[in-house]
C-alpha positions in Angstrom: -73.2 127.4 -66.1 -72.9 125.9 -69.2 -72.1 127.2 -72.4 -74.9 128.3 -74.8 -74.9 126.4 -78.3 -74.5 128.6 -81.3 -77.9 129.3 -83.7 -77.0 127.8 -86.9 -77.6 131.4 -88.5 -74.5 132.0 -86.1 -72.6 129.1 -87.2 -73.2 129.9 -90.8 -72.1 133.7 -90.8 -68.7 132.3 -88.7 -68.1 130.1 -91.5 -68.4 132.7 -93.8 -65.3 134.9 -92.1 -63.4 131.9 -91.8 -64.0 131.8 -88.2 -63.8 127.8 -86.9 -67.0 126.3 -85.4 -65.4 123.0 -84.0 -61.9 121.5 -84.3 -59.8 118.3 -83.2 -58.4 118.4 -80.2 -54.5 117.6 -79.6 -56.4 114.5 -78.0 -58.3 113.6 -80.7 -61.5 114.8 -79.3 -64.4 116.8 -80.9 -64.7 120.5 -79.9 -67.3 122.1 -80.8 -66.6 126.2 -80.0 -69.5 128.4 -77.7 -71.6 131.0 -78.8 -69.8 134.0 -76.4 -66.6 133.1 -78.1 -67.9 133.2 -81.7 -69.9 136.6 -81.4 -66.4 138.1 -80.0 -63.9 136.7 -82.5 -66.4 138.0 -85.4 -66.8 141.6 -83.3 -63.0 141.4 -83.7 -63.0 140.8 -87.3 -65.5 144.2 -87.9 -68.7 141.9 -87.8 -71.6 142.6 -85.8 -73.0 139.8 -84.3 -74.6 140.7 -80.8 -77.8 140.1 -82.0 -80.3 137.9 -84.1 -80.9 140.9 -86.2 -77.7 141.9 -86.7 -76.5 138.3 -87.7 -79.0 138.2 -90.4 -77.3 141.5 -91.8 -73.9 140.2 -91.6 -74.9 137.4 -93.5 -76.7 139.3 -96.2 -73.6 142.0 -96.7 -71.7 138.4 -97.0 -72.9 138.1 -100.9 -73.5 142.3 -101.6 -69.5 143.1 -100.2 -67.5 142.0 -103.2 -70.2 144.0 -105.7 -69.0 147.0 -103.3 -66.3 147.5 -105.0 -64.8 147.7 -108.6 -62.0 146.0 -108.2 -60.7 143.1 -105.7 -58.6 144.7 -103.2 -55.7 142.2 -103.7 -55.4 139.8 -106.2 -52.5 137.5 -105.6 -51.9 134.7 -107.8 -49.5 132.3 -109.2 -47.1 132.3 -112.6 -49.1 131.0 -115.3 -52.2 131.2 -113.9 -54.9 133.1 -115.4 -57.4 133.7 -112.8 -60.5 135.6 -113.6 -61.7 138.6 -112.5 -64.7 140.0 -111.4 -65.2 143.8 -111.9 -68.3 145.8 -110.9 -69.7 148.3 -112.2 -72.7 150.3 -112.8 -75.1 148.4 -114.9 -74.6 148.9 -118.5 -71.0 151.3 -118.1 -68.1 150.7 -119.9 -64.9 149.3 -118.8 -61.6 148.4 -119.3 -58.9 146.8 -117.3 -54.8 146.9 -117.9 -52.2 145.7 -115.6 -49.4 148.1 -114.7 -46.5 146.1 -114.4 -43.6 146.9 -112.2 -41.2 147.7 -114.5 -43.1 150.5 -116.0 -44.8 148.6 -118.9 -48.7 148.0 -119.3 -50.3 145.3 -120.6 -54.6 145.0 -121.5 -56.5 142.5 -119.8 -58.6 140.8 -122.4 -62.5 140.4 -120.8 -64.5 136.9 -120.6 -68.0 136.9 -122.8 -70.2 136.2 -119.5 -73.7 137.8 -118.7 -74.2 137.6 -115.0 -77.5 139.3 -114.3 -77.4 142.7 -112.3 -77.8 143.2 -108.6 -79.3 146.1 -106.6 -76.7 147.9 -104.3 -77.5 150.2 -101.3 -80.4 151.4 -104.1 -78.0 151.3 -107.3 -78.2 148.9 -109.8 -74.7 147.1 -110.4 -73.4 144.8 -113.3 -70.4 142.5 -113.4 -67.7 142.0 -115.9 -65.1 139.1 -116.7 -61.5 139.4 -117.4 -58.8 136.8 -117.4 -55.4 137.7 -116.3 -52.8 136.7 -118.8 -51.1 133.4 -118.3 -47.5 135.1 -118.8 -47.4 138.3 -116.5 -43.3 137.9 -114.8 -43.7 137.6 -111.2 -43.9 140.8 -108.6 -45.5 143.6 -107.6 -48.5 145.0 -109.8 -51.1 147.1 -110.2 -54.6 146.5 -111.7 -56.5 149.6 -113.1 -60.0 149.5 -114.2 -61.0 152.6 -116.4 -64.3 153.6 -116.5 -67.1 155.5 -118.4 -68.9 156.4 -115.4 -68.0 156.9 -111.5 -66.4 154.0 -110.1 -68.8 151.9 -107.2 -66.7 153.1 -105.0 -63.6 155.6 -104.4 -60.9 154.5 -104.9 -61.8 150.8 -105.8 -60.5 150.8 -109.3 -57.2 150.4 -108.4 -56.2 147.0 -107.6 -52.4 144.9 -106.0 -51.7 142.0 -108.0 -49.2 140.1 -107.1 -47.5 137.3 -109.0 -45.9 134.5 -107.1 -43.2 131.8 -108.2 -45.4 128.5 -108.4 -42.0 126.7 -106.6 -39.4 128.4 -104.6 -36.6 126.6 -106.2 -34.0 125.5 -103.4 -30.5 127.1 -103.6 -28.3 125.2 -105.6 -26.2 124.2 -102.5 -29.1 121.8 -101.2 -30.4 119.9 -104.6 -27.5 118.1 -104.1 -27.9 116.3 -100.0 -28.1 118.0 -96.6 -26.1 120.7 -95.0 -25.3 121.4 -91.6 -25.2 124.0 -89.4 -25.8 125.6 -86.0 -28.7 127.1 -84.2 -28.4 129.4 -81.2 -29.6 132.3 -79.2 -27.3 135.6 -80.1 -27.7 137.1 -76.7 -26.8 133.7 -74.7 -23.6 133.8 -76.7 -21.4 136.5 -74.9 -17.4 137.1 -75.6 -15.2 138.9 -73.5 -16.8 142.4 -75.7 -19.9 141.5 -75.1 -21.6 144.2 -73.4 -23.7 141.6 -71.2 -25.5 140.3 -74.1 -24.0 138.2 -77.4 -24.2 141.1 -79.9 -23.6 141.2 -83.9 -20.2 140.8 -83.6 -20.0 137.8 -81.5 -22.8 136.2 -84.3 -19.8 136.6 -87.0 -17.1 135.5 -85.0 -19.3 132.2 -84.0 -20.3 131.9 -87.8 -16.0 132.1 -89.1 -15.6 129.4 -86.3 -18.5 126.9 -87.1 -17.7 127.6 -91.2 -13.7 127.0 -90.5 -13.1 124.7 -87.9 -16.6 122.7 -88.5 -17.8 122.7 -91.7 -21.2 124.1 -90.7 -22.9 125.7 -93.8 -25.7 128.0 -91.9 -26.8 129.3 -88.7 -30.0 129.7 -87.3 -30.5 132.6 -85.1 -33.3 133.3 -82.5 -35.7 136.5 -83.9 -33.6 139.7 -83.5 -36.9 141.6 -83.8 -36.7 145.0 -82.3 -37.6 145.1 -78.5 -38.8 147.9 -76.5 -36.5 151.2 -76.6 -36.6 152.0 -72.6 -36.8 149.7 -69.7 -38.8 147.2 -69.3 -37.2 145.4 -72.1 -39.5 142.4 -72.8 -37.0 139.7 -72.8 -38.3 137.5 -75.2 -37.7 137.5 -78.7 -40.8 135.7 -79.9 -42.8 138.9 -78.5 -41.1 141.8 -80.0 -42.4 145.5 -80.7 -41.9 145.0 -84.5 -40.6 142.3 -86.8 -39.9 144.5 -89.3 -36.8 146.3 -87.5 -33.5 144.6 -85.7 -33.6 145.3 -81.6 -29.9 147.9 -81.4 -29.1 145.9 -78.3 -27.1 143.0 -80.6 -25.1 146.4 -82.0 -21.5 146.2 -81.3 -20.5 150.0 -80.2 -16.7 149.4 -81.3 -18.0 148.7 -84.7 -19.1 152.0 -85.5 -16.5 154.0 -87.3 -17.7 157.0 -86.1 -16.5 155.7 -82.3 -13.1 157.3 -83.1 -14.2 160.7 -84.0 -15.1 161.3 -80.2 -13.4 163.4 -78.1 -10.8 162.1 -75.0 -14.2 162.8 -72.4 -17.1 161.1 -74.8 -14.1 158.3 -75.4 -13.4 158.3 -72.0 -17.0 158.0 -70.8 -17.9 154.9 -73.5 -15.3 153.3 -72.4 -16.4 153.4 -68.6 -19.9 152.3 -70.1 -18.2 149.1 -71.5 -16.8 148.1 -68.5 -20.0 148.8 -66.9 -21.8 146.6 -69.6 -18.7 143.8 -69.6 -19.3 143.7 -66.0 -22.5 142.1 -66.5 -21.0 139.1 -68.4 -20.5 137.4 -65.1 -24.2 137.1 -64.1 -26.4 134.0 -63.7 -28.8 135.7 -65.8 -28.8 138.3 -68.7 -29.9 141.7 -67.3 -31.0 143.5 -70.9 -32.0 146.5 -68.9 -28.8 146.9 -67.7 -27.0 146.3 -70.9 -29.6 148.6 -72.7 -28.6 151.7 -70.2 -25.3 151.5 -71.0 -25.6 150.4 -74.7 -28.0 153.8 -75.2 -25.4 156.5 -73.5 -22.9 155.1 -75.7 -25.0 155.1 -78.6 -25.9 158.9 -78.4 -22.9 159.6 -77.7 -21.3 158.5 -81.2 -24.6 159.8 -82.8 -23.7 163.1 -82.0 -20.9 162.9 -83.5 -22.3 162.9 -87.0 -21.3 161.3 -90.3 -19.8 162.4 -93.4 -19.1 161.4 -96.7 -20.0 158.1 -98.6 -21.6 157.1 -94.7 -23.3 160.5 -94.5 -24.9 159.5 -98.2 -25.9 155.7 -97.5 -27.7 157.0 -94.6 -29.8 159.3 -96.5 -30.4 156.2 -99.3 -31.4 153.9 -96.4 -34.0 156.1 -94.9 -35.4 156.3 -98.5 -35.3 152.8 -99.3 -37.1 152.0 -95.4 -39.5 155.2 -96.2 -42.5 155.8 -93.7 -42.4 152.4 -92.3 -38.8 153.2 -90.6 -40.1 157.1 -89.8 -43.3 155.0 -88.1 -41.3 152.9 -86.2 -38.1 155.7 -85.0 -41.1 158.2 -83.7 -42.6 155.4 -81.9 -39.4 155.1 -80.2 -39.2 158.4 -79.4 -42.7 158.9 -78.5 -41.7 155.9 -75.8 -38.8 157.2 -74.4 -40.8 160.8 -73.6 -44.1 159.3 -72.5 -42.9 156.0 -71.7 -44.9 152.8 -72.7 -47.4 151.2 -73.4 -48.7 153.9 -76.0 -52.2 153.4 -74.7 -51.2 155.3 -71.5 -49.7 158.0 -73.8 -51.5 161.8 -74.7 -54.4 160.8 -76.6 -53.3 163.4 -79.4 -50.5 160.8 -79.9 -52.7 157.0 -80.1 -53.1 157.7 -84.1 -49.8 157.5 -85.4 -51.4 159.5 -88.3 -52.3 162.3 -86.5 -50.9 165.9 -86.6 -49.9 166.1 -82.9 -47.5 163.2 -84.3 -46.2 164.6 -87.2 -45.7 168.0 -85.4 -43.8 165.8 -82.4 -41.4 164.3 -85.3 -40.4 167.6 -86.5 -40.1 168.8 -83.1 -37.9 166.2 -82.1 -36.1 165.0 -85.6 -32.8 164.7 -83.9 -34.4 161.6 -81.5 -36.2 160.5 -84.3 -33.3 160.6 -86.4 -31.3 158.9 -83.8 -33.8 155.5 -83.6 -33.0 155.8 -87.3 -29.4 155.7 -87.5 -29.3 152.9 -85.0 -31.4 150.7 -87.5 -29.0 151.7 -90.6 -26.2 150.8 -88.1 -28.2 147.4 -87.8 -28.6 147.1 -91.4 -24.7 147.5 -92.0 -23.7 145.7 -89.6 -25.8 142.4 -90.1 -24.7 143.1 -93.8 -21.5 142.4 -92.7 -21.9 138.9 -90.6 -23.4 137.2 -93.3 -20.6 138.9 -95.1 -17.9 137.2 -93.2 -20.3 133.9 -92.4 -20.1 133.4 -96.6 -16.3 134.3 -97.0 -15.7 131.7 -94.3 -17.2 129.0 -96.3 -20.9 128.9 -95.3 -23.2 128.5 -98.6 -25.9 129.5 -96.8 -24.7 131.9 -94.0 -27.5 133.6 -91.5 -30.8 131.6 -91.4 -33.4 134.2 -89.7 -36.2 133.4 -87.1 -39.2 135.1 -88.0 -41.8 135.4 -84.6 -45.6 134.8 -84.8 -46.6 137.9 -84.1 -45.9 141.4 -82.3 -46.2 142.4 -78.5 -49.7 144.3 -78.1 -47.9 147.4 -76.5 -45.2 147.1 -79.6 -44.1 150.0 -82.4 -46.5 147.6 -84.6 -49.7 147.4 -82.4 -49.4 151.3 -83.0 -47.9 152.3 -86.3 -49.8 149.4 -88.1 -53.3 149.1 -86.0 -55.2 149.7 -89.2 -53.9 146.3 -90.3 -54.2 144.5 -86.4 -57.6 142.9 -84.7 -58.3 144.5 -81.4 -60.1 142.5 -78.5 -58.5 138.9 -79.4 -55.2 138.0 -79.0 -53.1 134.9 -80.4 -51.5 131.4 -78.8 -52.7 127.9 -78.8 -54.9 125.7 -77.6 -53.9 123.1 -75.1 -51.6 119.9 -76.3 -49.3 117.9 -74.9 -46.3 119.9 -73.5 -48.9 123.0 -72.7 -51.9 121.5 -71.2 -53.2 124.3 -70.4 -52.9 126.1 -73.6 -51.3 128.8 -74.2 -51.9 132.7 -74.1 -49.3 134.8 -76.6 -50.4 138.7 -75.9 -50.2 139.2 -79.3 -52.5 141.0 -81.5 -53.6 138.7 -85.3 -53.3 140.3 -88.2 -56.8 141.5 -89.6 -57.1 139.5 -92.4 -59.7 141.2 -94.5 -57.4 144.3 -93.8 -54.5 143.6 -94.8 -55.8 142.5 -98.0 -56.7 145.7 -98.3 -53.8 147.4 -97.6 -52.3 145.1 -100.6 -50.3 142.9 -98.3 -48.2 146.0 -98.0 -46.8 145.3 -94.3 -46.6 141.6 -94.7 -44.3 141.8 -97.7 -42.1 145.2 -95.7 -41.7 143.0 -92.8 -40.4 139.6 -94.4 -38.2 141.2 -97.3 -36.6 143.1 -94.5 -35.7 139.8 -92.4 -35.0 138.3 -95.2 -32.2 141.2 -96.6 -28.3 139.7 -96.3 -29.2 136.5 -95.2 -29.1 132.9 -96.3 -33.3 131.8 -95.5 -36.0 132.7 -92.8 -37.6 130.2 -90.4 -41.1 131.2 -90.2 -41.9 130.2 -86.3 -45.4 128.6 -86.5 -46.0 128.5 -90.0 -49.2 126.8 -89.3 -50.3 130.8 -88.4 -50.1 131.3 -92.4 -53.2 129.6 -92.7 -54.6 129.8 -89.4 -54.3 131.3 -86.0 -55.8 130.6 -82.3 -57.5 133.5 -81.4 -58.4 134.5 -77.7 -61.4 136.4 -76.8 -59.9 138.9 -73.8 -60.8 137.9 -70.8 -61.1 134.3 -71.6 -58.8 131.4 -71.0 -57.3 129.8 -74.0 -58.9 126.9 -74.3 -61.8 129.1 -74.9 -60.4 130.8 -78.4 -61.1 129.3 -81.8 -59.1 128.9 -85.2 -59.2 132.0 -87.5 -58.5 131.1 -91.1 -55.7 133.0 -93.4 -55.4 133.3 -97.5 -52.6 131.1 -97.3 -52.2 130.8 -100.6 -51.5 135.1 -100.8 -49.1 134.8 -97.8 -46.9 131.5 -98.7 -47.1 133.3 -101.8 -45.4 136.5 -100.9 -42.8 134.8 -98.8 -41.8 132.5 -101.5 -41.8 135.8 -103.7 -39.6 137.7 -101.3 -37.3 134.8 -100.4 -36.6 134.0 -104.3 -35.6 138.0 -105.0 -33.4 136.8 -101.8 -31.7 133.8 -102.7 -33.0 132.4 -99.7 -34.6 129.2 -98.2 -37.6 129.5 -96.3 -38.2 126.6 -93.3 -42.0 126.6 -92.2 -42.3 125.6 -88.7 -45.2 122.7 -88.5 -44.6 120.8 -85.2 -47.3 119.9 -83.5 -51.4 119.6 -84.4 -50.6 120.4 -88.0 -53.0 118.6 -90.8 -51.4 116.4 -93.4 -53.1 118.7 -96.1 -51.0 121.6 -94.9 -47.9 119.9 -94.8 -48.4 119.0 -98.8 -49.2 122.0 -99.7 -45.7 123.6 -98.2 -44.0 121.3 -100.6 -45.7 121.7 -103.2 -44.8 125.3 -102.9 -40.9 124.9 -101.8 -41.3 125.1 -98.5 -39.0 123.3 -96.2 -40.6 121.2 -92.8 -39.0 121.2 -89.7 -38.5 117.7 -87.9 -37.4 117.0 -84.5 -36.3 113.9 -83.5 -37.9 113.4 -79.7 -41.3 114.3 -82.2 -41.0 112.4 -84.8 -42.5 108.9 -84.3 -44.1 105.8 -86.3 -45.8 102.5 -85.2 -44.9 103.8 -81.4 -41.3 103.8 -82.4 -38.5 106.5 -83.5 -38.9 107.2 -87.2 -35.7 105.8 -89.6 -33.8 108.6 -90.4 -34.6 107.3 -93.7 -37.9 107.8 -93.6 -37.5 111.7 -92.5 -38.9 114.6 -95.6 -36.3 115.9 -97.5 -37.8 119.5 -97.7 -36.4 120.0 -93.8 -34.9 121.1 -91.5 -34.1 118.4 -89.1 -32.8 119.0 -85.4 -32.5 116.6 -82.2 -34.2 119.5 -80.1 -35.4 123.2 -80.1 -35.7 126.0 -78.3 -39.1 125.0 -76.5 -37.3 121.8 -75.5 -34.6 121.4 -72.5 -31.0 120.7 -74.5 -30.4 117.5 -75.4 -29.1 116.3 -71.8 -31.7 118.1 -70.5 -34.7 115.9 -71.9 -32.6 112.7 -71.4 -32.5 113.8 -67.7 -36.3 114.7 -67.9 -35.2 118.5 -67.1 -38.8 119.7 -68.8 -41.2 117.3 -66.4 -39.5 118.8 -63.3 -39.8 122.0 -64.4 -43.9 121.7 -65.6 -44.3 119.6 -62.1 -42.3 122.7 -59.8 -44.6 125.2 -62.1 -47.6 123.6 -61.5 -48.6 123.1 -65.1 -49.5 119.0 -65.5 -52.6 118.2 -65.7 -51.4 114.8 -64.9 -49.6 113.0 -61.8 -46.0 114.0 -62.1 -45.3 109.9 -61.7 -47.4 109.3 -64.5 -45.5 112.2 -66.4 -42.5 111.0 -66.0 -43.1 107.1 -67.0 -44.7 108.7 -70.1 -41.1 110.1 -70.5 -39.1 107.8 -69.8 -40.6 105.4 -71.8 -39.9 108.5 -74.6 -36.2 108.1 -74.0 -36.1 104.4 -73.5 -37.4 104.3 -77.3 -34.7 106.4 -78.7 -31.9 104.8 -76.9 -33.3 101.1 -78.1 -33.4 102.3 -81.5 -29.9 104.0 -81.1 -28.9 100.4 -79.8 -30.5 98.5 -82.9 -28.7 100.6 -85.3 -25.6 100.2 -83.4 -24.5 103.2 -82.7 -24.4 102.7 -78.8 -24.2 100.5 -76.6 -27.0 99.4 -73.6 -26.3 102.1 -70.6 -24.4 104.2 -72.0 -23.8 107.6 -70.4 -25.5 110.9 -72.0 -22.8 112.3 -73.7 -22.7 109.3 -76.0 -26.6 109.0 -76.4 -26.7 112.6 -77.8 -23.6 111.6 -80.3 -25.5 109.0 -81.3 -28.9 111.0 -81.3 -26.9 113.1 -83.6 -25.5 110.2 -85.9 -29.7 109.5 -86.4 -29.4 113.0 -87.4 -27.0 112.2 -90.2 -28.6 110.0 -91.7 -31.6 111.6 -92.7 -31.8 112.9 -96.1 -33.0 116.1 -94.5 -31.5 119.2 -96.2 -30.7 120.7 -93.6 -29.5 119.4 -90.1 -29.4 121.5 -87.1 -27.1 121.3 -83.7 -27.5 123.0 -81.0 -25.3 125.2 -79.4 -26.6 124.2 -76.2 -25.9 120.6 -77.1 -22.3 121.5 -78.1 -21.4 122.9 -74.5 -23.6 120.1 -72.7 -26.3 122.7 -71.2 -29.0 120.9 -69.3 -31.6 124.3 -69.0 -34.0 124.6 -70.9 -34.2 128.8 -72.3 -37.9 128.9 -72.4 -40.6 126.8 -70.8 -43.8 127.4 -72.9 -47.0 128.5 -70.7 -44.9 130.6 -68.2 -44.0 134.3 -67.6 -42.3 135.1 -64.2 -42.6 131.8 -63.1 -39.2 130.3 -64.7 -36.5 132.9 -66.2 -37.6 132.7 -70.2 -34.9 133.9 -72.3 -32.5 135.1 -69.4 -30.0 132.3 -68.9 -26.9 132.4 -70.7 -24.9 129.8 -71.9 -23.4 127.0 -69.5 -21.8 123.9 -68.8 -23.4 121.1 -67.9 -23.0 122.5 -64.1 -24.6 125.5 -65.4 -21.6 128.0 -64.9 -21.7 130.3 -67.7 -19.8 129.7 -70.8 -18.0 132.5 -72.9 -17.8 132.6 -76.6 -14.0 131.8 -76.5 -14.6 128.6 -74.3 -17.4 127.5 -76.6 -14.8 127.8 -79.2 -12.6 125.3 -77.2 -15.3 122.5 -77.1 -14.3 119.2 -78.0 -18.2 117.7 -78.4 -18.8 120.3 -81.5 -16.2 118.5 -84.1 -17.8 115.1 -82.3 -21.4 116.4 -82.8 -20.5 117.6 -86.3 -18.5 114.5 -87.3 -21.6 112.4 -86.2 -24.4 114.3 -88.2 -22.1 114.0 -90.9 -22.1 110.3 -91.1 -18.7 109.6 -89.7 
């Protein structure tokens, strides 16, 4: 059966929510999107359009919404602008409007001479005043209060967010001057003999001293360390975590703590059979995080109980302050899991509203377990303090570079301590393109955009200034999402979901905000179907690019490296790519032909590809930095000379490169049907590699000497 065309009085009401009617496929082809999937994705937006009736109603409370309320929910705008704003009012009351600036200080908002005529309100008669912000107001956090003569239209909406944004994020002084580089990796592939089965914190700063001393490297990029789930199943990848706002305690190093040596010979004792336990597990094929979690958590309670004193006792209680109800949210969440297990929707039903009394009563009843979840994130806090710490003292300018994921996992601390701010019935991914022709299905619930403007941009701004806290810049994965995401109708495939637009312009806004208070660069990640428009718009507001080199292409041939942005991050490969030797070798068509996931023949597949690779290594030849046949290792040096040449400010290698790894970590469009985010580090026979021989590699001073320009 066919799908049934959208009425227009349809179309015109998903316009109006920013919901997308048609788009351009990957292929270039028109799409024009159902009717079932537009009535859903407005359903999930809080919009009522089952029927014809009710579709005229949504569109009439379209134009009567914003004279609901007195004041805008949000108002986020630039420095210098002076935006007006529209205040409404009862007809003929008086008003007044000051902005309360962060600091403590007020300042009057003058009003606009402009008569707009009244309109009639759910039977009230309402009027609209003009006022224009002030074109000096210092950027950050601050409030807009309107005082009135009368009652306000409605409670409560008198009282207004305004944020300020930088016009620019100005880079750090490091990069006005040409490109750095620097090293991306996966912390848990990277295991040392401490490793407890998984690379942890402290293996991220002894592979940042090593890459700052003995390379030169100036950053490293880090996979998300988003918090996971607290008790078994641990969802293994890190693009799909509980919350983005907290770290996952698995990357703590127990022998960090200083409290580990107030334990007595039978609690010491016991960890230290836990760590071999845990150590054990470094010799797998695969990383077992269940495994390394078990042990982790024994040993982690057992330290805990030991308490903490002094100046630690006191920064404890200052953390918990700073983090307020957001980490109390989160740490009974974690406590509510390991009671009742997960996901929450299976939980008492006293216990789905995080706001509840039967909630509050189980965090008092149980502060020691709360208290517990929070004391590993302080511990997480501190000791992430401390890498980049050691990362900048080494010589790196910039130090940890942050991933930050699209979105939370719909069974996540987030999907139930923020579901006020969260779309139910859709979830996010992608439509089909070329490496996922299929499309692709993330689990994970959008933001509500109308909501969290309401809520001030409130968790938006938690979660990013906490990413972004001791560290060097954030890599926002799928920036693209910022101004619009692929929603999925449940149920439904997803190449039957349709775009859902953001306020870019409030959420670019607040990063750049967050990052400059930082000191840090933000990198926007726009592979794939992104429009010009978009990519303009991130530079205009300081925004670095991301390029990679088997993407970027012109006239049917590789790019120059001259020709590559200079707001970006430039890389040969990434994480949704095989390594380097991987794609020469054509490792990602034999795992999407084994997987079942061309839509292709495999033959045709792989002349596709190899005409790919033929391309770069001609250019490679042209330039003359390798000779006709030459063996892999010396195309990626050369790949990696390209690299260098690029006025890119930054330049990425990959770990994986540097060890000669052929698997790829995650194929895109699979679950259980490849091991995502489970292999660890190898050779290029793919036995697992330690941190101490990565440290022994001869191809990273070749690698780095190349993207250098030696």
């Amino acid at each position: 059966m066919p799908p049934v065309a959208p009425s227009d009085a349809l179309l015109d009401l998903a316009r109006a929510h920013g919901v997308a009617t048609e788009f351009v496929d990957w292929k270039g082809a028109h799409t024009v999107i159902a009717d079932g999937p537009l009535r859903t994705v407005l359903g999930a937006l809080g919009v009522d359009a089952s029927t014809p009736e009710a579709v005229a109603s949504a569109l009439l409370d379209v134009e009567d919404r914003p004279w609901r309320r007195t004041l805008p929910a949000t108002v986020v705008c630039r420095e210098g602008w002076t935006p007006w704003i529209h205040a409404h009012v009862p007809h003929g009351a008086a008003i007044a409007l000051t902005v309360e600036l962060e600091d403590g200080s007020s300042r009057e908002v003058p009003a606009v001479e402009r008569w707009v005529h009244p309109r009639t309100i759910d039977g009230r008669e309402i009027g609209e005043a003009t006022f224009e912000l002030p074109g000096d107001l210092p950027t950050g956090w601050h409030t807009l209060v309107a005082h009135l003569d009368q009652p306000a239209v409605m409670e409560g909406s008198e009282v207004s967010t305004l944020v300020v944004t930088p016009g620019r994020l100005e880079l750090p002084e490091v990069l006005r001057h040409g490109g750095v580089t620097g090293l991306m990796t996966q912390v848990y592939q990277v295991r040392s003999a401490g490793s407890w089965g998984v690379g942890d914190l402290a293996d991220l700063g002894d592979l940042a001293s090593w890459a700052a001393t003995d390379l030169g490297a100036d950053f490293i990029l880090v996979n998300p360390l988003h918090a996971a789930e607290p008790v078994a199943p641990m969802e293994d990848s890190p693009y799909l975590p509980a919350t983005r706002r907290f770290v996952n305690p698995i990357y703590l190093r127990v022998e960090d703590i200083p409290e580990l040596v107030r334990l007595d010979a039978s609690a010491r004792t016991r960890v230290g059979e836990l760590a071999a336990t845990a150590q054990a597990l470094n010799a797998g094929e695969t990383i077992d995080r269940d495994a390394a979690w078990t042990a982790k958590r024994e040993a982690l309670g057992l330290v805990h109980a030991v308490g903490l004193e002094g100046r630690r006792a006191r920064d404890f209680v200052r953390f918990r302050e700073r983090e307020g109800e957001g980490l109390t949210t989160f740490a009974t969440w974690c406590a509510l899991a390991e009671r009742h297990g997960l996901p929450w929707s299976q939980w008492p039903a006293e216990y789905h509203d995080p706001t509840s009394p039967a909630v509050a009563e189980f965090t008092a009843s149980h502060s020691d377990l709360v208290g517990f979840h929070m004391w590993l994130q302080w511990l997480l806090d501190r000791q992430l303090g401390e890498v980049q710490r050691e990362a900048r003292a080494a010589g790196m300018s910039l130090g940890v570079v942050h991933d930050l994921a699209v979105g939370v996992h719909s069974r996540g601390a987030d999907s139930w301590g923020l579901a006020g701010a969260l779309a139910r019935g859709v979830t996010v991914g992608a439509p089909p393109d070329q490496f996922n022709q299929l499309g692709q299905n993330w689990s994970q619930p959008p933001w509500h955009p109308e909501r969290l403007a309401e809520l001030g941009y409130a968790p938006f701004r938690d979660m990013v200034r906490t990413v972004l806290r001791d560290s060097g810049g954030i890599r926002v994965d799928h920036v693209i999402g910022l101004f619009r995401l692929w929603w999925i109708p449940e149920g439904l495939t997803p190449a039957e979901g349709t775009y859902v637009t953001y306020d870019h312009e409030a959420l670019i806004g607040i990063l750049c905000l967050e990052a400059q208070r930082a000191g840090a660069v933000v990198i926007g990640e726009d592979l794939g179907v992104v429009p010009a428009i978009t990519r303009d718009y991130l530079q205009e507001r300081g925004v670095l690019g991301t390029s990679i080199l088997w993407f970027e292409n012109t006239d049917d041939a590789p790019t120059p490296p001259e020709d590559y942005r200079e707001l970006c991050l430039s890389s040969v490969t990434t994480h949704d790519l095989p390594p380097t030797a991987g794609f020469l070798t054509l490792e990602h068509v034999d795992i999407r032909e084994r997987l079942g996931l061309l839509t292709r023949p495999v033959e045709e597949e792989r002349a596709h590809e190899e005409e790919s690779v033929a391309k770069v290594r001609d250019a490679l030849v042209a330039r003359g930095w390798l000779e006709p046949g030459a063996g892999v290792p010396l195309v990626i040096e050369a790949m990696h000379r390209w690299l260098g040449h690029t006025p890119s400010a930054l330049r990425a290698i990959s770990l994986a490169d540097v060890v000669g790894d052929r698997r790829a970590i995650n194929q895109p469009g699979t679950d259980d049907e490849y091991p995502n985010w489970n292999l660890p580090l190898a050779g290029p026979d793919g036995t697992p590699l330690s941190l101490e021989d990565v440290m022994e590699s001869e191809l990273a001073e070749v690698l780095f000497r190349a993207t250098a320009g030696d």
